[in-house]
N, C-alpha and C positions, 0 to 999 in steps of 0.2 A: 505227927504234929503235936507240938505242946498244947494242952488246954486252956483256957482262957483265963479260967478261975485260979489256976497255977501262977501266971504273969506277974510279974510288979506292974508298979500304975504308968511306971514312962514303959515299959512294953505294952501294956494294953494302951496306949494311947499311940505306940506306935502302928498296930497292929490296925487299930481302927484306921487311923490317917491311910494306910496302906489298901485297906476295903475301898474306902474313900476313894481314893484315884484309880480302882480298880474299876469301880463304877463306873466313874465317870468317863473312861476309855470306851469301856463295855458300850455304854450312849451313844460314842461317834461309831464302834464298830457297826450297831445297831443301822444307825443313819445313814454311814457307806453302803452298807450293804444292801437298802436300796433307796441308795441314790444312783446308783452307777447304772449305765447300760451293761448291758450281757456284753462279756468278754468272748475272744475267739476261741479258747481251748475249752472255756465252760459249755458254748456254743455245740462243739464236736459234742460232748459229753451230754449233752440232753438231746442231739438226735439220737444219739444211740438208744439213750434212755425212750424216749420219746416213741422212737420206730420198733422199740423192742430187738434192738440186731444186735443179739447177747452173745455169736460167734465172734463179732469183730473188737468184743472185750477185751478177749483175749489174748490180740496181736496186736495191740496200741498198747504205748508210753502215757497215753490218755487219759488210760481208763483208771483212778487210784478208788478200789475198791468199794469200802466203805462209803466217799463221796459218791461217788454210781447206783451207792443202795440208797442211800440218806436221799439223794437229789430223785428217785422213783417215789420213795415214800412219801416226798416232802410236793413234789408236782400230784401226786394222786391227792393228797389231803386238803393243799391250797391250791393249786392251781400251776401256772406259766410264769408268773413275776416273777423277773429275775429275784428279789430278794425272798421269798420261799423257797424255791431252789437253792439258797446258800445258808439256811439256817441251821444247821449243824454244825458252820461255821463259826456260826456267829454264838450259839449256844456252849460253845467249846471254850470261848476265852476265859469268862471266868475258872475254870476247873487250871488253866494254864497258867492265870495270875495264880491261882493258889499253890500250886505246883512249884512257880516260881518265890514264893513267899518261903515253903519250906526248903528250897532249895538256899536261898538268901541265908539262912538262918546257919548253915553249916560256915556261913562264915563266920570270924572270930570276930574281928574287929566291924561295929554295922556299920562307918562311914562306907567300906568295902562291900558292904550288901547295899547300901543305897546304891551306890557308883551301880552295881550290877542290875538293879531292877532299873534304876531309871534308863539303862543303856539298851533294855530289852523291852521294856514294856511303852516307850515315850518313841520309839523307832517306827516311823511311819511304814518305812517296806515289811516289817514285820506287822503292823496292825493290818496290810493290805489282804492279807492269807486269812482272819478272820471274818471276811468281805466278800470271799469268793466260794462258789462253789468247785473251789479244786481242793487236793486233802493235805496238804501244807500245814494248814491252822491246823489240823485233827493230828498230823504226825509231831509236830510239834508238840502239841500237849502230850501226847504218849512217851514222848523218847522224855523230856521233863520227868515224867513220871515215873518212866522206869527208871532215870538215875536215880530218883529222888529213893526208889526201893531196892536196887540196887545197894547202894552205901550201907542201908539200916541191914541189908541183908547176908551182904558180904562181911559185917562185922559184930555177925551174930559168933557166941563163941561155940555154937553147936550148929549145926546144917538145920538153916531154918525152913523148913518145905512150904509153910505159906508162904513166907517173906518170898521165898525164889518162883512160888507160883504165880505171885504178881508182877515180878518182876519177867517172866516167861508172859503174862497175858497182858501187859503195857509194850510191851518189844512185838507180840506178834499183832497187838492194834495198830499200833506205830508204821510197820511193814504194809496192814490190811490200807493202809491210810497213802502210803505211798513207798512204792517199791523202795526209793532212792535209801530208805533210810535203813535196809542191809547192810550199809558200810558201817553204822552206827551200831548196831543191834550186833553182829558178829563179835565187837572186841567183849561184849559183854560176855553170851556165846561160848567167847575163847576162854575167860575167867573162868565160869564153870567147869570145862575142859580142864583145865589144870589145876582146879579142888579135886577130881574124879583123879588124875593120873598120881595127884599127891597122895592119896590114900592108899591107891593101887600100889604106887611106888614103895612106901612104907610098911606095907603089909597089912593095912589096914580093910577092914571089909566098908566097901562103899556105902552100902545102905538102899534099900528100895528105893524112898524116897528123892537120894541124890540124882539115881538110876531114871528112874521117870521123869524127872526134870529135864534129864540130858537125851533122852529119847525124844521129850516135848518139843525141845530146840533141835534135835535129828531132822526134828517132822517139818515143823517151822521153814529150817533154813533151807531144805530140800524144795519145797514147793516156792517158795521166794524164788532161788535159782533157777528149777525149771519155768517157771513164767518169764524170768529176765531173759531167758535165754532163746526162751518157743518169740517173746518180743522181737530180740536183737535178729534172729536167723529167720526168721519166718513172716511177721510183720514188719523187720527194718525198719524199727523206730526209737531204736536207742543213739539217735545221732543228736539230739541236744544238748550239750554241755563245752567245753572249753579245748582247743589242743593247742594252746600257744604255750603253756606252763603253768605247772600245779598252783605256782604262790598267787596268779593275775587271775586265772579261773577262779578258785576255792575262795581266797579271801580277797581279791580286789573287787570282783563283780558284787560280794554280797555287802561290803565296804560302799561299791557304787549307787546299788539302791537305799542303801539305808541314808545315801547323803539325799536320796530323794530330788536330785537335778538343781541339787543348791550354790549356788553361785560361787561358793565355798569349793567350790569343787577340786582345787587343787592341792586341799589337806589327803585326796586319795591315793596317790603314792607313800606316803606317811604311813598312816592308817592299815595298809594294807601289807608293808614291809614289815612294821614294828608289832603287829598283831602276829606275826606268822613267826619270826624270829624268837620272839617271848615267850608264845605256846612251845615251842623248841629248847628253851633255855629252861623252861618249868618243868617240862615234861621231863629232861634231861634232869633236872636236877630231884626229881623223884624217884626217879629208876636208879640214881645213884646212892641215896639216901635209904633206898628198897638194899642195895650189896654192902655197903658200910654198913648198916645197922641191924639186916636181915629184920626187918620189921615192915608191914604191909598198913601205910599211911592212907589217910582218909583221900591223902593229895593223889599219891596213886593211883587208887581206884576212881577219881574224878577223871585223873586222866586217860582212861580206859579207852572208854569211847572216843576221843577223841583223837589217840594211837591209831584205834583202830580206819576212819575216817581217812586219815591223812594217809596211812600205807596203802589203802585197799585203792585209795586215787591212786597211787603210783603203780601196784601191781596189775590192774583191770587195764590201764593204761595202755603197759608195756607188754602184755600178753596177750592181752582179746581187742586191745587199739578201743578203747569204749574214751571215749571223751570224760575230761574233766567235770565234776560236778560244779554247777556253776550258774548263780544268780538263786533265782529260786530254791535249785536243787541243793545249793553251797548251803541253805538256810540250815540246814542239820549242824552246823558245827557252831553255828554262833552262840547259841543257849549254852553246851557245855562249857566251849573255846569264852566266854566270859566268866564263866562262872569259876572256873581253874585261876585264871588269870585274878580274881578279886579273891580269891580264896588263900592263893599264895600270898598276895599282898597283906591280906587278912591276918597270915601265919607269921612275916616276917615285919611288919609295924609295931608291936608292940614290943621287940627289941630295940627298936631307934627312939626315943622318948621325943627327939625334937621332931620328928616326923609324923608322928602319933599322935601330934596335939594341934598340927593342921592339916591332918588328913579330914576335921569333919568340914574344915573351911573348905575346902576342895571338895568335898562329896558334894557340899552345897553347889558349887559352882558348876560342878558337872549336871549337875540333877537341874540348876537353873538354864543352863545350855541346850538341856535334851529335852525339856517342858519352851526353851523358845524354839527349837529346830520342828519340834512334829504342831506347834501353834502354826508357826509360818510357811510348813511346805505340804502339812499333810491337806488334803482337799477331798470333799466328801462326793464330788462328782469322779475322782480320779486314781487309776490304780498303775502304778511305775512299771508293772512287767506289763501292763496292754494298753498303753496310754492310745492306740491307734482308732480302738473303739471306744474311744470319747464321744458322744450325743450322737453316736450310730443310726439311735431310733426315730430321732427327729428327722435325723436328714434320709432317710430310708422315706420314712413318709412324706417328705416336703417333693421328692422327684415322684413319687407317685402321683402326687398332688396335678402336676405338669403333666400328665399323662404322656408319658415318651413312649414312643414307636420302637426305637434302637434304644433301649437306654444303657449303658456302659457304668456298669462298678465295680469301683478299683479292689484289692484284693483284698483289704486289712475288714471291708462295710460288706461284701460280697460274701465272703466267707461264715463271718456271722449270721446274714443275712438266709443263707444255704441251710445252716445249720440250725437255725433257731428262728427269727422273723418267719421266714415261709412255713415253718409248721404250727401256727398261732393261729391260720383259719380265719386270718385276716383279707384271703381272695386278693392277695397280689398276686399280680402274674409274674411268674419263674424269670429270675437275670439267667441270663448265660452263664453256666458254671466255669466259662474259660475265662479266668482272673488275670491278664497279662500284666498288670501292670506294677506286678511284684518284681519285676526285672529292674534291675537299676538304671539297663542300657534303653538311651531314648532310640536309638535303630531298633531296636528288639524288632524285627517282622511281625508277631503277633499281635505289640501292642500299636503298633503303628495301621494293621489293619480292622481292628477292634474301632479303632478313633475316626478311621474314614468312612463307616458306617455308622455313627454314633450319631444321636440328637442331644441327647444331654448325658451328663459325666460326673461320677461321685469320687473322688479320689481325695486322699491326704499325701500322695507323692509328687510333690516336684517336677520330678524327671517325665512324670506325664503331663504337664501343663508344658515345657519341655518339646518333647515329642510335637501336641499340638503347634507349637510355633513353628517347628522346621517344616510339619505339613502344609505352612501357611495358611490352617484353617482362624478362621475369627472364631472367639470364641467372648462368653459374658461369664463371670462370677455372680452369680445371682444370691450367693448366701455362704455365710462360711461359720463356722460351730466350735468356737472360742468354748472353753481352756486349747480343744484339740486341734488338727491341721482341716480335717474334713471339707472339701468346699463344693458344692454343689453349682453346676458348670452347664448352660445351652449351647453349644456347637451349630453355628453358622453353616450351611454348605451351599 
């Protein structure tokens, strides 16, 4: 990072304006985080924590490292609240806006770095990961990082052993944060790989140093793989991600949430074809730029990770049948997969003069577009990948309130509820862990006989209010828990 006292004065005042908004993000992430009820996968993640059942770490898709220590540490110190549970999330963003500041700066041209931070840092499904206790927000900032040392590292002109030790201890926090981001951390990985066979190849003697780096990532990716793998074979829990096709999994799903359910919504075929195409046409146009000119460009090595990302979905794929990365897990490519994309632009504007000179009109308008889109959709009670356990906690308590005999909860309040609510010591008495009414189908037998015993009914699905009609039981809506679906329901019999 440049120094400050270095700056001109319209850079220092850039640099401030840029603190400025970083803050003032950092605020809402602050305020989401808790304002929200406990989500369902955060929920799994603090019984574990909670019951100490540190064997079954090791067989969930669940469990992202780091966040499982953070959220023990953070429950011993403060307490149950959801938002002390998620504060290593919430403490990570600023290190991620700074990350992305220096990232920004490898651009040439800044309208092209504004376009890039305001498309990352103003993106409401990405400010939702600094909100949660899952490790999203944390791998996020690490993979930022290590491109950011990456770049300075790979264009040292001698084998820089700090530079690449950092670059090794951002890539294996990144991993400790969440498995997914292996597909990211390998094209790096591969770079070193072929500094070592280069020298080899040439006659050159490798170096200690090189040699321990590349041992460091031996070790790294070794234990990365056996855990995905003791997961996939043993726990059966590498099934969430995409298998319709690479382009609608990777980049439609993560194009989906960042529109954040905006009525706009049919700029997503757009967005998602033209982002996937372009990475392809830049990338392509690197790797050829690498044979014409034998010279290893800064565009290159941006595009590293992000090579690596796109193949390893289609190898993992087509060998081991592992599902497309996808939605949350897509999140890995959008930090680089923008910052390529602004970086080229960055490279080839300031040969077009007429374009150069409204590219800052346009940065503007971008940057005004992504300050009105996360104004209007982002909501500090609401997170896009669990929109299901919206005001969970209220309505948990408002049917206890009713004291029910049978009480019937649906699977999205129930699940949380199992996982988190009941071990709070709050002396509710246990739901039934059989959640039927996760079925789509209103005949489902199980939810149909869950219902015929039922006094009162917590659900946000449809197809079970549904159900109740074709039983021909009467039923009453006695409360329903706006932004969410939740409605809390007395059953006549």
């Amino acid at each position: 990072m440049v120094r400050f006292q270095s700056l001109s004065r319209s850079q220092k005042l850039s640099l401030l304006l840029y603190v400025l908004v970083a803050l003032v993000l950092w605020g809402f992430v602050w305020v989401h985080a808790f304002s929200m009820d406990m989500t369902h996968d955060e929920a799994y993640s603090f019984r574990l924590v909670k019951t100490n059942y540190f064997r079954a770490m090791f067989g969930t898709a669940n469990t992202h490292w780091l966040n499982t220590i953070f959220m023990e540490v953070f429950n011993n110190l403060f307490g149950d609240a959801p938002g002390w549970l998620r504060l290593h999330s919430v403490l990570a963003f600023p290190f991620f806006a700074w990350a992305l500041y220096g990232l920004g700066n490898l651009i040439k041209v800044r309208a092209a770095a504004i376009v890039f931070w305001a498309l990352v840092l103003f993106n409401p499904f990405v400010l939702d990961f600094f909100s949660l206790a899952r490790g999203y927000g944390l791998a996020m900032t690490f993979q930022a990082w290590s491109v950011y040392y990456f770049i300075k590292a790979a264009q040292s002109p001698a084998f820089n052993y700090r530079g690449w030790l950092m670059v090794w201890l951002m890539n294996a926090l990144a991993i400790g944060s969440n498995l997914s981001y292996f597909y990211s951390v390998i094209g790096i990985a591969g770079w070193l790989c072929y500094m070592l066979l280069a020298k080899i190849m040439s006659g050159q003697a490798a170096g200690k140093p090189l040699i321990r780096i590349f041992l460091l990532y031996v070790l790294l990716l070794l234990g990365a793989v056996a855990d995905l793998l003791f997961i996939k074979y043993y726990g059966k829990d590498l099934d969430y991600g995409g298998n319709a096709d690479l382009i609608s999994s990777l980049m439609g799903t993560m194009w989906q949430g960042s529109l954040y359910g905006a009525p706009y919504g049919q700029l997503l075929p757009a967005l998602t074809y033209a982002s996937f195409f372009l990475l392809l046409l830049i990338i392509g146009w690197y790797v050829w730029s690498l044979i014409r000119d034998r010279k290893i460009s800064t565009g290159l090595l941006l595009s590293i990770p992000l090579m690596s990302i796109l193949l390893l979905n289609i190898v993992f794929h087509v060998l081991f049948e592992t599902p497309f990365l996808y939605s949350r897990t897509a999140l890995q490519w959008y930090v680089p997969g923008l910052l390529i994309i602004c970086f080229a632009v960055g490279e080839w504007l300031p040969g077009i003069k007429s374009i150069r000179f409204a590219s800052a009109g346009i940065a503007v308008v971008i940057l005004l577009l992504a300050i009105g889109h996360f104004y209007y959709r982002a909501d500090r009670r609401v997170c896009f990948e669990w929109q299901q356990q919206i005001s969970t906690k209220q309505a948990i308590y408002d049917l206890y309130a009713q004291q029910p005999r049978h009480p019937f909860v649906g699977f999205a309040t129930g699940g949380v509820y199992i996982n988190y609510y009941s071990l709070l010591g709050d002396r509710l008495d246990p739901f039934p862990e059989d959640l039927p009414d996760q079925n789509p189908d209103s005949s489902a037998p199980a939810l149909r006989e869950a219902l015929q015993k039922s006094d009162y009914l917590l659900t946000d699905y449809p197809v079970t209010l549904q159900c109740l009609r074709e039983l021909g039981l009467r039923y009453e809506v006695l409360k329903s828990y706006p932004p969410g679906k939740n409605q809390l329901i007395r059953i006549y019999h």
